[in-house]
C-alpha positions in Angstrom: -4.9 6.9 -13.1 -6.9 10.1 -13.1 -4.1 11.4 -10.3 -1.4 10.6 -12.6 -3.2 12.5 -15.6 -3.8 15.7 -13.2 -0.2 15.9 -12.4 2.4 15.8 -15.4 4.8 17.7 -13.5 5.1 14.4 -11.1 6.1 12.4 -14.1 4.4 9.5 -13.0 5.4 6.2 -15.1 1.8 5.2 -15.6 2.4 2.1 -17.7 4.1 0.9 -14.3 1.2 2.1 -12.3 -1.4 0.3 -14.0 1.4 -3.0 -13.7 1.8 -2.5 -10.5 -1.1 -1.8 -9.1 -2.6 -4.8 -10.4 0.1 -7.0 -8.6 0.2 -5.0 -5.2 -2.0 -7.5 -3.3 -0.5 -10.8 -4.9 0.6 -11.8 -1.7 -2.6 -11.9 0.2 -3.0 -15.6 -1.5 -0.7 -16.5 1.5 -2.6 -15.0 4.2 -5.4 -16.4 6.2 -7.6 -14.1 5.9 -10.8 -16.4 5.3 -13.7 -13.2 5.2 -12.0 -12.6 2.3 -11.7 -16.2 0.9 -8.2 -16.4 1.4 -7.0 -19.6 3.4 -2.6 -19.4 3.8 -0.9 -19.2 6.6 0.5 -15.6 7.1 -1.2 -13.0 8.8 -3.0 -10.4 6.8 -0.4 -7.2 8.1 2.2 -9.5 6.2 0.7 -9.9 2.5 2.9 -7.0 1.3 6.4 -8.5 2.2 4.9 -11.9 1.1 4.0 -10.4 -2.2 7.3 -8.9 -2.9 8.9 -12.6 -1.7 6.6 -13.7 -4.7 7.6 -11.5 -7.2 11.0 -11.5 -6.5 11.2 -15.3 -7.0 9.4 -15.0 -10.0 12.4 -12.5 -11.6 10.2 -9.3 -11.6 12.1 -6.3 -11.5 13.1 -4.8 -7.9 10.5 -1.8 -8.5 7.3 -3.8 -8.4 8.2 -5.9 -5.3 8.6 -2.4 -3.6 5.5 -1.5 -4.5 4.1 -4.7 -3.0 5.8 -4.2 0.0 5.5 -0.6 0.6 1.7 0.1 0.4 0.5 -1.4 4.0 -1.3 1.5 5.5 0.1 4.1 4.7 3.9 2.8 4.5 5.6 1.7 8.1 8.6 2.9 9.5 10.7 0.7 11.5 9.5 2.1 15.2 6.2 1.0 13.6 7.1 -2.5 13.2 9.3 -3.0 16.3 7.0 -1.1 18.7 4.1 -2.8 17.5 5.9 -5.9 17.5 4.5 -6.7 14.0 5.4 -10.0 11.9 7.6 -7.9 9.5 11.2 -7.3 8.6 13.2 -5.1 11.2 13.7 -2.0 8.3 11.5 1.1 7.3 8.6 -0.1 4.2 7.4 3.4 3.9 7.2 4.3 0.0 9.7 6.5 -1.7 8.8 6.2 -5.0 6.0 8.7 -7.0 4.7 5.5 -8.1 5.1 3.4 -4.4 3.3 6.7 -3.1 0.7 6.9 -5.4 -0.4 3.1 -5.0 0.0 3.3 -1.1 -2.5 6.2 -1.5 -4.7 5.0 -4.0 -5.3 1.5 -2.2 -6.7 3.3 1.2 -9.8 4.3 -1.1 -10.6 0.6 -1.7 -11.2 -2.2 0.6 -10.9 -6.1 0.0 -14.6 -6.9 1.3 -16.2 -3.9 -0.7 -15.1 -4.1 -4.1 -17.4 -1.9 -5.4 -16.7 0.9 -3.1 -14.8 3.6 -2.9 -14.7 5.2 0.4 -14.4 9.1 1.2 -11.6 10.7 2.4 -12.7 11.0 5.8 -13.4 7.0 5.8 -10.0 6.6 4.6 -8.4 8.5 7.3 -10.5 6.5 10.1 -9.5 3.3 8.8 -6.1 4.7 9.3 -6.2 6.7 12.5 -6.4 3.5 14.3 -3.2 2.5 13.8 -1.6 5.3 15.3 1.5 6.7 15.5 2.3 9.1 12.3 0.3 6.7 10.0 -2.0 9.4 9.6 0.1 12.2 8.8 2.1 10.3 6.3 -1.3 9.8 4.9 -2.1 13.4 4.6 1.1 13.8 3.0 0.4 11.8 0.2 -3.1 13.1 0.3 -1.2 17.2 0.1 0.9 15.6 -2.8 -1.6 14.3 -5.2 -5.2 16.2 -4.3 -3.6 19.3 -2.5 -6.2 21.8 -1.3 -7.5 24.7 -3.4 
Protein backbone atom coordinates (compact mmCIF):
# COMPACT_ATOMS: atom_id res chain seq x y z
CA UNK A 1 0.00 0.00 0.00
CA UNK A 2 2.99 2.32 0.48
CA UNK A 3 3.18 2.31 -3.59
CA UNK A 4 -0.29 3.30 -3.91
CA UNK A 5 0.23 6.25 -1.24
CA UNK A 6 3.51 7.51 -3.21
CA UNK A 7 1.59 7.81 -6.31
CA UNK A 8 -1.93 9.77 -6.24
CA UNK A 9 -1.55 10.67 -9.65
CA UNK A 10 -2.00 6.72 -10.57
CA UNK A 11 -5.36 6.89 -8.76
CA UNK A 12 -4.99 3.52 -7.48
CA UNK A 13 -8.44 2.10 -5.92
CA UNK A 14 -6.71 1.00 -2.71
CA UNK A 15 -9.78 -0.40 -0.92
CA UNK A 16 -9.66 -2.87 -4.07
CA UNK A 17 -6.06 -3.44 -3.55
CA UNK A 18 -6.05 -4.42 -0.15
CA UNK A 19 -9.38 -6.85 -1.35
CA UNK A 20 -7.65 -8.13 -3.92
CA UNK A 21 -4.61 -8.74 -2.96
CA UNK A 22 -5.78 -10.76 -0.13
CA UNK A 23 -7.72 -13.17 -2.61
CA UNK A 24 -4.93 -13.32 -5.43
CA UNK A 25 -3.64 -16.77 -4.38
CA UNK A 26 -7.06 -18.39 -3.50
CA UNK A 27 -6.64 -20.77 -6.10
CA UNK A 28 -3.43 -22.39 -4.95
CA UNK A 29 -5.86 -24.58 -2.64
CA UNK A 30 -6.27 -26.55 -5.90
CA UNK A 31 -2.73 -27.05 -6.68
CA UNK A 32 -0.38 -29.78 -5.58
CA UNK A 33 2.05 -28.07 -4.45
CA UNK A 34 2.76 -30.18 -1.13
CA UNK A 35 6.24 -27.96 0.08
CA UNK A 36 3.76 -25.55 0.56
CA UNK A 37 1.06 -27.79 2.23
CA UNK A 38 -1.14 -27.62 -0.46
CA UNK A 39 -2.46 -31.13 -1.77
CA UNK A 40 -5.09 -30.51 -5.23
CA UNK A 41 -4.64 -31.57 -8.25
CA UNK A 42 -3.51 -28.61 -10.61
CA UNK A 43 -0.23 -27.72 -11.25
CA UNK A 44 1.22 -24.75 -9.37
CA UNK A 45 1.66 -22.36 -12.97
CA UNK A 46 -2.24 -22.86 -12.91
CA UNK A 47 -3.48 -21.39 -9.41
CA UNK A 48 -4.19 -18.05 -10.97
CA UNK A 49 -6.83 -19.19 -13.68
CA UNK A 50 -8.01 -21.64 -10.89
CA UNK A 51 -8.48 -18.76 -8.56
CA UNK A 52 -10.38 -16.66 -10.90
CA UNK A 53 -12.66 -20.06 -11.81
CA UNK A 54 -13.29 -19.77 -7.95
CA UNK A 55 -14.23 -16.38 -7.64
CA UNK A 56 -16.14 -16.21 -10.53
CA UNK A 57 -18.43 -19.11 -9.28
CA UNK A 58 -18.71 -17.50 -6.18
CA UNK A 59 -20.34 -14.10 -7.93
CA UNK A 60 -17.29 -11.79 -7.32
CA UNK A 61 -17.10 -9.07 -9.53
CA UNK A 62 -15.09 -9.66 -13.00
CA UNK A 63 -12.18 -7.20 -11.56
CA UNK A 64 -10.92 -9.49 -8.81
CA UNK A 65 -10.86 -12.68 -10.86
CA UNK A 66 -8.51 -10.66 -13.21
CA UNK A 67 -6.38 -9.93 -10.67
CA UNK A 68 -6.25 -13.65 -9.71
CA UNK A 69 -5.47 -14.54 -13.01
CA UNK A 70 -3.22 -11.93 -14.22
CA UNK A 71 -0.40 -11.89 -11.52
CA UNK A 72 1.63 -15.22 -12.50
CA UNK A 73 5.13 -13.89 -13.09
CA UNK A 74 4.94 -11.09 -14.28
CA UNK A 75 1.60 -11.45 -16.50
CA UNK A 76 1.88 -14.04 -19.68
CA UNK A 77 1.27 -13.28 -23.10
CA UNK A 78 -0.19 -15.91 -25.27
CA UNK A 79 3.33 -16.86 -27.17
CA UNK A 80 4.18 -17.41 -23.49
CA UNK A 81 1.61 -19.98 -22.90
CA UNK A 82 1.67 -21.72 -26.34
CA UNK A 83 5.40 -21.82 -26.72
CA UNK A 84 5.88 -22.99 -23.42
CA UNK A 85 3.23 -25.31 -23.85
CA UNK A 86 1.84 -24.29 -20.39
CA UNK A 87 -1.52 -25.76 -18.75
CA UNK A 88 -3.33 -22.35 -19.37
CA UNK A 89 -6.01 -20.80 -21.56
CA UNK A 90 -4.83 -20.14 -25.22
CA UNK A 91 -5.30 -15.93 -24.59
CA UNK A 92 -2.80 -13.12 -23.31
CA UNK A 93 -3.08 -12.93 -18.81
CA UNK A 94 -0.74 -10.13 -18.74
CA UNK A 95 -2.38 -7.26 -16.36
CA UNK A 96 -3.90 -4.11 -17.71
CA UNK A 97 -5.20 -2.71 -14.81
CA UNK A 98 -3.19 -0.06 -12.28
CA UNK A 99 -4.44 -2.30 -9.73
CA UNK A 100 -3.67 -5.98 -11.78
CA UNK A 101 -0.18 -4.25 -12.24
CA UNK A 102 0.42 -3.28 -8.93
CA UNK A 103 -0.51 -6.76 -7.39
CA UNK A 104 1.46 -8.62 -10.24
CA UNK A 105 4.39 -6.45 -9.06
CA UNK A 106 3.88 -6.45 -5.50
CA UNK A 107 3.60 -10.38 -5.24
CA UNK A 108 7.32 -10.92 -6.91
CA UNK A 109 8.65 -9.46 -3.54
CA UNK A 110 7.10 -12.25 -1.59
CA UNK A 111 7.35 -15.97 -1.82
CA UNK A 112 4.94 -18.77 -0.53
CA UNK A 113 7.78 -20.72 1.49
CA UNK A 114 9.26 -17.41 3.05
CA UNK A 115 6.56 -15.59 4.58
CA UNK A 116 8.44 -13.45 6.42
CA UNK A 117 10.57 -12.29 3.65
CA UNK A 118 10.74 -9.84 1.37
CA UNK A 119 13.29 -10.23 -1.22
CA UNK A 120 15.35 -7.36 -3.05
CA UNK A 121 14.91 -6.22 -6.27
CA UNK A 122 17.69 -8.09 -7.71
CA UNK A 123 16.21 -11.51 -6.12
CA UNK A 124 13.03 -10.60 -7.63
CA UNK A 125 14.37 -10.27 -11.06
CA UNK A 126 16.35 -13.72 -10.78
CA UNK A 127 13.39 -15.47 -9.78
CA UNK A 128 12.03 -14.06 -12.91
CA UNK A 129 14.84 -14.16 -15.51
CA UNK A 130 14.39 -17.78 -15.60
CA UNK A 131 11.41 -17.82 -17.27
CA UNK A 132 12.51 -16.05 -20.15
CA UNK A 133 11.20 -14.50 -22.88
CA UNK A 134 10.03 -10.68 -22.11
CA UNK A 135 9.00 -11.71 -18.52
CA UNK A 136 11.65 -9.65 -17.42
CA UNK A 137 11.20 -6.62 -19.16
CA UNK A 138 7.53 -6.46 -18.44
CA UNK A 139 8.80 -6.71 -14.93
CA UNK A 140 10.98 -3.68 -15.22
CA UNK A 141 8.10 -1.98 -16.57
CA UNK A 142 6.11 -2.30 -13.73
CA UNK A 143 9.15 -1.81 -11.68
CA UNK A 144 9.68 2.00 -14.00
CA UNK A 145 5.90 2.56 -13.24
CA UNK A 146 5.72 2.42 -9.57
CA UNK A 147 9.52 2.92 -8.05
CA UNK A 148 10.92 4.78 -11.20
CA UNK A 149 14.62 5.76 -10.84
CA UNK A 150 15.77 9.08 -9.36
Amino acid sequence: MQIASLHPELHIDVDFVEQAAMLHDIGIIRVDASGIECHGTEPYIRHGVCGAEMLRSEGLPERFARVCERHTGAGLTLDDIVSQDLPLPHHDLQPETIEEKLICYADKFYSKTHLDREKTIEQAERSLAKFGGDTLARFRMMKELFEPEK
